[in-house]
C-alpha positions in Angstrom: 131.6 84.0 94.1 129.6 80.9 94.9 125.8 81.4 95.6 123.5 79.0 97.1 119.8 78.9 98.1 119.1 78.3 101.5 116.4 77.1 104.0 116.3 80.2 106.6 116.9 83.2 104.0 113.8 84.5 105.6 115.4 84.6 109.1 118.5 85.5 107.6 117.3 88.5 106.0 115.4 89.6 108.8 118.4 89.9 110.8 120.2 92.5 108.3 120.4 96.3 109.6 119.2 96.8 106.1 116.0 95.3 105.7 115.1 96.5 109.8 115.9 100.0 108.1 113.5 98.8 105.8 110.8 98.0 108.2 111.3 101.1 110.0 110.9 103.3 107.1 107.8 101.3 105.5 106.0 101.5 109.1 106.7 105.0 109.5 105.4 105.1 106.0 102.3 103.5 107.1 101.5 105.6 109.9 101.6 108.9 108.1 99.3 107.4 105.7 97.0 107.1 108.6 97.9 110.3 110.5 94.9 112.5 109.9 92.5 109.8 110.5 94.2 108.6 113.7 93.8 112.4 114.6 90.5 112.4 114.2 89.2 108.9 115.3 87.2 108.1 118.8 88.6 105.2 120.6 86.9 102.7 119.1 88.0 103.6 115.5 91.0 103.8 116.9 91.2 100.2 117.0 90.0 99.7 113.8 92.8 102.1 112.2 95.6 100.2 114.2 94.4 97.1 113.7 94.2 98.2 109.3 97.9 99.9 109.6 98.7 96.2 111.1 97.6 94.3 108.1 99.1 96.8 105.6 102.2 96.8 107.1 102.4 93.2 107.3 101.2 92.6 103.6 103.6 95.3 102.4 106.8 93.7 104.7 106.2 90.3 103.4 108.5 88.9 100.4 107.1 87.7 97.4 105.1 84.3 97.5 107.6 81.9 96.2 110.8 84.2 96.5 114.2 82.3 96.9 116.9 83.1 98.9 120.5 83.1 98.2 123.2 83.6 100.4 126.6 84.4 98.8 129.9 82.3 99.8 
């Protein structure tokens, strides 16, 4: 087995049916978190909400500052 770092392991492992899996299930995650409040919300806290669930999503999809990634040969 030969492992090497490389340059695009971001782009590489956003491409896996895994990690979109992932993403699917940590945004659906997100939105129930938010459910009752969306329910409940007038337009413009609507906004607000979406535009909260946005962030949180991205800050929970992100990989760690300073990760590595390998790709196995």
């Amino acid at each position: 087995m030969n492992w090497r770092i490389v340059a695009d392991g971001k782009t590489r492992l956003a491409a896996t049916p895994e990690q979109q899996e992932r993403l699917r299930a940590l945004r659906e995650a997100v939105r129930k978190r938010y459910a009752r409040e969306m329910a409940e919300a007038g337009f413009f806290w609507r906004l607000l909400l979406r535009w909260r669930m946005e962030r949180e999503f991205r800050r929970e999809a992100q990989p760690a500052p300073g990760a590595l990634f390998v790709c196995l040969r």
